[in-house]
Backbone as CSV, one residue per row, in Angstrom:
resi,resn,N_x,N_y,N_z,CA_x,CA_y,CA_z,C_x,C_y,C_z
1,UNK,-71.603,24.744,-35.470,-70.516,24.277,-34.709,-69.274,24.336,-35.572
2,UNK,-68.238,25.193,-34.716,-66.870,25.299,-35.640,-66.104,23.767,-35.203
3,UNK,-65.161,23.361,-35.689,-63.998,22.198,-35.660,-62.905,23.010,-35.142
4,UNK,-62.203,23.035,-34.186,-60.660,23.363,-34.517,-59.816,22.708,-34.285
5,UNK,-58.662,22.330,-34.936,-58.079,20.999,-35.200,-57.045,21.144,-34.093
6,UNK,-56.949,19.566,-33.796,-56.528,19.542,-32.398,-55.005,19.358,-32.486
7,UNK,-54.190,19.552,-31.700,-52.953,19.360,-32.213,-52.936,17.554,-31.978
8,UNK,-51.517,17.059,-32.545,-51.004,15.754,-32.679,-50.898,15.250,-31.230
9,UNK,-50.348,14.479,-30.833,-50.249,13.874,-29.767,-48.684,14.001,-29.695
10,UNK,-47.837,13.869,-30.643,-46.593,14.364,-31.094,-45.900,15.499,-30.875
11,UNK,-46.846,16.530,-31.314,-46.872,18.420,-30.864,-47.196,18.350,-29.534
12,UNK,-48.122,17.735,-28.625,-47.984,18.076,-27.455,-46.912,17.448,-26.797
13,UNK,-46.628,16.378,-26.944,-45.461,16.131,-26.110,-44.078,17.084,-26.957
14,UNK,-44.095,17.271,-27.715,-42.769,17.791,-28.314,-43.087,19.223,-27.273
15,UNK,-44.372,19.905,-26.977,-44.800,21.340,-26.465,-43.784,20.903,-25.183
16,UNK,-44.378,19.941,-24.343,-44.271,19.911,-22.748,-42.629,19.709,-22.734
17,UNK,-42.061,18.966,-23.333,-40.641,18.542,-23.839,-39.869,20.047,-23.482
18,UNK,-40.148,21.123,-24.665,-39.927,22.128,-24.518,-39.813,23.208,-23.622
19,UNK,-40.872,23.093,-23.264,-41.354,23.813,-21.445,-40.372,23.452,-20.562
20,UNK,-40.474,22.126,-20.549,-39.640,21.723,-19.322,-37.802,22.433,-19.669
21,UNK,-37.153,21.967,-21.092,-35.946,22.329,-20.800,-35.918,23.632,-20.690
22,UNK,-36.842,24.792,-20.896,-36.883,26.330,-20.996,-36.484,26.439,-19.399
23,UNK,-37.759,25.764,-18.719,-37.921,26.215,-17.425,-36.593,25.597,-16.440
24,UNK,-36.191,24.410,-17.088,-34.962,23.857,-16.591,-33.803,24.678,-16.515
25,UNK,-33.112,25.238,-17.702,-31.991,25.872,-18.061,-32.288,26.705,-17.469
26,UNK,-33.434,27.695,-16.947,-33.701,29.080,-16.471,-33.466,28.697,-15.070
27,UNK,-33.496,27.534,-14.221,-33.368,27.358,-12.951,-31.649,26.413,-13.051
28,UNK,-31.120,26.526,-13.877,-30.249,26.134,-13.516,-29.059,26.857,-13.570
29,UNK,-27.872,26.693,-12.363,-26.898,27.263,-11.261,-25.813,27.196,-12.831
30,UNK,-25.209,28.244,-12.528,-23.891,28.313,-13.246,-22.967,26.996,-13.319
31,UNK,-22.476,26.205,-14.528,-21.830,25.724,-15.020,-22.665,24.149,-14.945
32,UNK,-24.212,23.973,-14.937,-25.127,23.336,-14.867,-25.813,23.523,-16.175
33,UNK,-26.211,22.149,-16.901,-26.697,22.386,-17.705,-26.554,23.324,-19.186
34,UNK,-25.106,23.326,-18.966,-24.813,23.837,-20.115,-24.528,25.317,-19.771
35,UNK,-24.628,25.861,-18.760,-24.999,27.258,-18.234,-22.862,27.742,-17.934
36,UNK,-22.840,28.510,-18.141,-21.147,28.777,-18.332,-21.136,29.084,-16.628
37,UNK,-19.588,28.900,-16.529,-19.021,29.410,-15.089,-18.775,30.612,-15.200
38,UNK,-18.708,31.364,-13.809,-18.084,32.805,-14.201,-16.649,32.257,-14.289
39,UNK,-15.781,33.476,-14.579,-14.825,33.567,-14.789,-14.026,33.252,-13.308
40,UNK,-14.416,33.909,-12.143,-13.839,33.204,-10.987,-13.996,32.195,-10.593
41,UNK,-15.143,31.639,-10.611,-15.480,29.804,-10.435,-14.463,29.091,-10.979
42,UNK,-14.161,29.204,-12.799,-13.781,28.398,-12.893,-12.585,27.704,-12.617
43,UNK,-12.644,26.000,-12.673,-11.521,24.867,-11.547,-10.026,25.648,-12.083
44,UNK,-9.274,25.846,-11.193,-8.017,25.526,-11.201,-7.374,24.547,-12.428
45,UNK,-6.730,24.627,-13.145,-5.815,23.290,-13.632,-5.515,22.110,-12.670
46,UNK,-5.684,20.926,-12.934,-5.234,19.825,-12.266,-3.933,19.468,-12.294
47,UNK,-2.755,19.446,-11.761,-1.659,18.913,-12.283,-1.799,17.423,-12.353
48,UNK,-1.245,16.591,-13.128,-1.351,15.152,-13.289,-0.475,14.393,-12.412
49,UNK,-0.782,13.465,-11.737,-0.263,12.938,-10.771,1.232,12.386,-11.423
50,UNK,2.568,12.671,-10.378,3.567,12.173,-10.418,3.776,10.821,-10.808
51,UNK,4.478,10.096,-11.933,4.518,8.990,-11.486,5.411,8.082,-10.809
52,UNK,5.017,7.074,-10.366,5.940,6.012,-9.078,7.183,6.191,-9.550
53,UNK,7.946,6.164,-8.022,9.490,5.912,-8.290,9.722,5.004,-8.737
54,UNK,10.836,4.945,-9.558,10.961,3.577,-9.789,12.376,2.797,-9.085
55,UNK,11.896,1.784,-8.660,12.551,0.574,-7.807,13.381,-0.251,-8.255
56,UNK,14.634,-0.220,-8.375,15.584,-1.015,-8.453,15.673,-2.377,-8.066
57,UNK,15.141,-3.501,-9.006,14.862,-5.039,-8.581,15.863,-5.531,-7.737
58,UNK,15.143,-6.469,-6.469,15.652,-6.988,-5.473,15.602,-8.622,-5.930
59,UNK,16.539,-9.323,-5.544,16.282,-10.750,-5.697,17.662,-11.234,-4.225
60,UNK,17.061,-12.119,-3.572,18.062,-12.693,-2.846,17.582,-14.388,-3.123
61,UNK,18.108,-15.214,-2.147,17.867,-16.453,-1.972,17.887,-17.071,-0.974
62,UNK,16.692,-17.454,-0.440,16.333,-18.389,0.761,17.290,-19.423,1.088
63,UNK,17.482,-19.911,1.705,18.523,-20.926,2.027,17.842,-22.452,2.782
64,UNK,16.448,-22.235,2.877,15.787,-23.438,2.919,14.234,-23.583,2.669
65,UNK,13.264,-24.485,2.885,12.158,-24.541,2.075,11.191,-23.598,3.054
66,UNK,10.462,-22.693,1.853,9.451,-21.950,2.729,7.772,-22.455,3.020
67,UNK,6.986,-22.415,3.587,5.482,-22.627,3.435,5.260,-21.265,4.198
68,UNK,4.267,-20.340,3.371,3.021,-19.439,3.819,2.006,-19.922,4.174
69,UNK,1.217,-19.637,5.152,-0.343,-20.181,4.922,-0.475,-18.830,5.823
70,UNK,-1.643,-18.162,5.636,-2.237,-17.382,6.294,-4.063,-17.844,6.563
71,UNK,-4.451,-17.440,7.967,-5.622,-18.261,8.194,-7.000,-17.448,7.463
72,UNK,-6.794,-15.744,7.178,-7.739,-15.452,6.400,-7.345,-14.357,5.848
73,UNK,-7.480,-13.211,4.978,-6.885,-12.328,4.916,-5.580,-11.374,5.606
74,UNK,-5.062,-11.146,4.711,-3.426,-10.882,4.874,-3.218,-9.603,4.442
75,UNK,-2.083,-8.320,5.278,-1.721,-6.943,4.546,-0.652,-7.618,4.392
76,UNK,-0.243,-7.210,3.169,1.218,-7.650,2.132,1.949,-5.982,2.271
77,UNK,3.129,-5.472,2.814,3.814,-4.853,2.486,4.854,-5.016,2.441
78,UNK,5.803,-4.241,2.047,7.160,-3.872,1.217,7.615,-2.769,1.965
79,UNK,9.446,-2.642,2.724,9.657,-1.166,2.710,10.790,-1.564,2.929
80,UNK,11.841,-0.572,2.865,13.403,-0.797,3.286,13.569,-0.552,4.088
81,UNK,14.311,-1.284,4.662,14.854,-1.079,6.106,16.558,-1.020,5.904
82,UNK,16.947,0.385,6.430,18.198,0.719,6.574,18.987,0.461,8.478
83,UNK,19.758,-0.408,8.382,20.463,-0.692,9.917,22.039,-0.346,9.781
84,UNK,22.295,1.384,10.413,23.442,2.058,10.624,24.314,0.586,11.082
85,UNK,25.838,1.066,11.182,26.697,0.199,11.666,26.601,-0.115,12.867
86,UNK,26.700,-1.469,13.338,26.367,-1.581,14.719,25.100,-1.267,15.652
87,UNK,24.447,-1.038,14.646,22.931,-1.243,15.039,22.280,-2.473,15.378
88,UNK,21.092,-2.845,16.797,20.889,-4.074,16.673,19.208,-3.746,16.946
89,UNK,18.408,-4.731,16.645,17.077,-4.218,16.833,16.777,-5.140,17.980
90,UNK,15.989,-4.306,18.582,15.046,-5.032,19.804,14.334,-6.811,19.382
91,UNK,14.640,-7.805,20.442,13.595,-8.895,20.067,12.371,-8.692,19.908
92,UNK,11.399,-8.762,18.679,10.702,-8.781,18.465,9.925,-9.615,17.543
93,UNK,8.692,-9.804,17.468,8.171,-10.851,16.871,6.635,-10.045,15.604
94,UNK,6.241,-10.485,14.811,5.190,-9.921,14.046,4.352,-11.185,13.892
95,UNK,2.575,-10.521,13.275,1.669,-11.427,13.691,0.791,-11.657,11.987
96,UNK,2.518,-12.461,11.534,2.713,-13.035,10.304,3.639,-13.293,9.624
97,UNK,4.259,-13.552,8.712,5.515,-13.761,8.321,6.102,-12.573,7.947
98,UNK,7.356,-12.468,7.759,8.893,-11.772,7.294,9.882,-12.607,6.441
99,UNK,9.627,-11.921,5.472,11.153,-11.689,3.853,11.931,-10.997,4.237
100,UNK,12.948,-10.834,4.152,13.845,-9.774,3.844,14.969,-10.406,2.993
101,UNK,15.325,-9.372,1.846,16.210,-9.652,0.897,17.596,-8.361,1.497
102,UNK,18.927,-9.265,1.200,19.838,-8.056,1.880,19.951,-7.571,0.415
103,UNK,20.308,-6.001,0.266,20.434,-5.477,-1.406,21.645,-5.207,-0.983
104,UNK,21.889,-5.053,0.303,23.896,-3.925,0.394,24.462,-4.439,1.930
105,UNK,25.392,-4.565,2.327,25.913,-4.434,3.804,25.335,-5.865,3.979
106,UNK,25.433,-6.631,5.557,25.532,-8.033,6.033,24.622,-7.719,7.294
107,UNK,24.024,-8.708,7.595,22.962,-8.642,8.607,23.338,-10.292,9.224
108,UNK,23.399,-9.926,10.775,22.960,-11.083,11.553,21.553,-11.250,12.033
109,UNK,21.571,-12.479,11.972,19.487,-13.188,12.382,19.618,-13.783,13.690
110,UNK,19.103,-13.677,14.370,19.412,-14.790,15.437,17.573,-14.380,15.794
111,UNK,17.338,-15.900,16.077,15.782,-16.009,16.396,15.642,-17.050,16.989
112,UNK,14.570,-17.677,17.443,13.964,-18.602,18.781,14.188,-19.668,18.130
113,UNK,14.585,-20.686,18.653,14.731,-21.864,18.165,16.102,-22.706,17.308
114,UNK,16.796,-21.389,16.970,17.807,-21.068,16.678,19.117,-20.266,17.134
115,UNK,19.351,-20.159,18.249,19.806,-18.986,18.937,21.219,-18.938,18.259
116,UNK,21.413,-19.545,17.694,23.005,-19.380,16.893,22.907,-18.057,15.702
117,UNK,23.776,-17.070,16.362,23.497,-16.240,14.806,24.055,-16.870,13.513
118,UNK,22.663,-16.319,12.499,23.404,-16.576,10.846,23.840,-15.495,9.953
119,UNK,24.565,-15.071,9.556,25.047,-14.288,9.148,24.248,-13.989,7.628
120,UNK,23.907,-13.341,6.863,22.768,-12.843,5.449,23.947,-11.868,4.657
121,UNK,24.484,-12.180,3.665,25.163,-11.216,3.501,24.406,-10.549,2.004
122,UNK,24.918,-9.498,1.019,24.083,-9.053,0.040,23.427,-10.355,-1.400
123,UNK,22.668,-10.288,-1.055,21.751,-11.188,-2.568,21.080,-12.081,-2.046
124,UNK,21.364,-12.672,-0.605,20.826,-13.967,0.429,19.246,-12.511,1.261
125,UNK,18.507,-13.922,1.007,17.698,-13.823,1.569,17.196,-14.425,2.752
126,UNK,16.185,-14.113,3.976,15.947,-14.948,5.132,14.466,-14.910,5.331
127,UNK,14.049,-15.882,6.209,12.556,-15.935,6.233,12.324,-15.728,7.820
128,UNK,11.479,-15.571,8.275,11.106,-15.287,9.596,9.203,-15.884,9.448
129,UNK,8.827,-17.430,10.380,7.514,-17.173,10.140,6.720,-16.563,11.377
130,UNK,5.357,-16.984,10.943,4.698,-15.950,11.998,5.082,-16.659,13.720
131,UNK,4.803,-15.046,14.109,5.209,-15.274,15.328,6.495,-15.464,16.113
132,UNK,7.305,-15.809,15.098,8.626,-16.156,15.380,9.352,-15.234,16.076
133,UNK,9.869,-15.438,17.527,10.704,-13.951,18.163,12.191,-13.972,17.354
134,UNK,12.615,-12.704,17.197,13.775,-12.847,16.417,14.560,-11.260,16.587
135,UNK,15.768,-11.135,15.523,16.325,-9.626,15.898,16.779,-9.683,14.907
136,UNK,17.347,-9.000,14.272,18.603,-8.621,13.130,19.850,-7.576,14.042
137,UNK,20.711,-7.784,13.446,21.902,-7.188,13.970,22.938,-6.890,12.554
138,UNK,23.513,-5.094,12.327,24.725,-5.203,12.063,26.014,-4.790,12.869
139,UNK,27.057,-5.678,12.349,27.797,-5.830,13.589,29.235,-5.315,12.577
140,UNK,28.612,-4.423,11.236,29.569,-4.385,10.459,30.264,-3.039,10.324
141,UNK,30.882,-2.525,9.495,31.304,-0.672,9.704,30.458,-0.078,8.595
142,UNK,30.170,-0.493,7.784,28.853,-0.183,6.673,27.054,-0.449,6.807
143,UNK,26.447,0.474,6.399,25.180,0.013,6.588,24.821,-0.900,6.203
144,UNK,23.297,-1.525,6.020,23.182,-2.548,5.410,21.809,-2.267,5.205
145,UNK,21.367,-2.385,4.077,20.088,-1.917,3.360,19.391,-3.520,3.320
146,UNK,18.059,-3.970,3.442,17.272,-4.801,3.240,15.958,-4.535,2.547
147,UNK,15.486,-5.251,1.912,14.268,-4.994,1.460,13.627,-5.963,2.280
148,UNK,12.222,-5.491,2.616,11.743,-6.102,4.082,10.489,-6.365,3.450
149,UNK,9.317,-7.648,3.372,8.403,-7.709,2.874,7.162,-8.463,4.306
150,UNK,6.595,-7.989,4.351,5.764,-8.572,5.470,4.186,-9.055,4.988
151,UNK,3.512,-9.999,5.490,2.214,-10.609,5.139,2.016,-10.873,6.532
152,UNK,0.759,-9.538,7.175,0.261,-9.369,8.481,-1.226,-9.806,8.792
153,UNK,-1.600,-10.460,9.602,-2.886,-9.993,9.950,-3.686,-8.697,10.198
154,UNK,-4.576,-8.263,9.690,-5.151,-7.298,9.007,-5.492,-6.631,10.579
155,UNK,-4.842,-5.411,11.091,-5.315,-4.752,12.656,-4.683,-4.941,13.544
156,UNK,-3.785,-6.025,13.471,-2.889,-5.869,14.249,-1.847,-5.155,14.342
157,UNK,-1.420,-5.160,15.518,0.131,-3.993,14.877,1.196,-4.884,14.617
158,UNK,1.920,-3.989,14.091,3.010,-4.713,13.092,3.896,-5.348,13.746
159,UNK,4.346,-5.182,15.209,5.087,-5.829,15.661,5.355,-5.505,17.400
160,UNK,5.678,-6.922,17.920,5.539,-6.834,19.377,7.071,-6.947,19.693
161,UNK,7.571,-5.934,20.671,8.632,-6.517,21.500,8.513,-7.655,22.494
162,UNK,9.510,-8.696,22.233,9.565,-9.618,23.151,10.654,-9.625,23.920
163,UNK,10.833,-10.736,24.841,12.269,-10.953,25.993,12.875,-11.573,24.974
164,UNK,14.211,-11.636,24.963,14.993,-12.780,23.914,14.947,-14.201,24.636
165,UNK,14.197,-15.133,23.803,14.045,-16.286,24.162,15.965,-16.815,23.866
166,UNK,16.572,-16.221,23.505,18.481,-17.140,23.584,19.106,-16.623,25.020
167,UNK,19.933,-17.440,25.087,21.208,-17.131,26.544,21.925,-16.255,26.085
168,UNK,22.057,-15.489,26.864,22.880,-14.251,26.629,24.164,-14.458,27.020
169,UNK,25.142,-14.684,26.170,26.546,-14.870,26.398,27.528,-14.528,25.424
């Protein structure tokens, strides 16, 4: 009886180890596994994304005490709102509160409960809470730029036309 020496337990797994990445790399697709792209595959350059404009800080000032409460989640946005001369917006109401900071030009408010217009001129800020029917108006020969910040209920739309709850006179 001959002996022939058996391999390690070490050598065979190092064997099967081997096998497998042979048979791997041989089944694997261009730019897989180490396997090069052709020359037409390969990606495009990425250009690197632009970065944000940058925003010229707004600050106005409320003219009386505010409370937020929202009942569960809230969309928070931001956008400017530009109102040509003599522009007036439809009564309308949103289904959450309204900021607006004036940055340029004078804005009238007139809203429910208040039917007296107030006049907002640049650096003054105004609040509008939810639900509140209301309008802005300029009634001036210059535009008037606002920065407009809203905290909505999440699906609703952003805003309903209403009847003007003031006397029209």
């Amino acid at each position: 009886m001959t002996l022939t020496p058996q391999p390690s337990r070490t050598a065979r797994v190092a064997a099967v180890l081997l096998g497998a990445g042979v048979l791997l790399g041989a089944c694997a697709q261009p730019g897989q596994l180490g396997q090069p792209l052709p020359a037409a595959a390969a990606p495009a350059s990425v250009a690197a994304p632009a970065a944000p404009a940058t925003v010229a800080p707004a600050t106005g000032t409320v003219d009386a005490r505010v409370t937020v409460r929202t009942p569960g989640p809230a969309v928070y946005s931001v956008r400017t709102v530009v109102l040509a001369p003599g522009e007036t917006q439809e009564w309308h109401r949103h289904p959450g509160t309204e900021m607006a900071i004036v940055r340029s030009g004078a804005v009238t408010l007139e809203r429910e409960g208040g039917c007296t217009p107030a006049r907002f001129g640049e650096g003054q800020a105004l609040f509008v809470g939810d639900g509140v029917p209301h309008r802005l108006a300029n009634d001036r020969t210059a535009p008037a730029e606002l920065v407009v910040t809203t905290l909505l209920a999440p699906g609703a739309a952003e805003r309903e036309t209403v009847p003007s709850p003031c006397p029209e006179g």
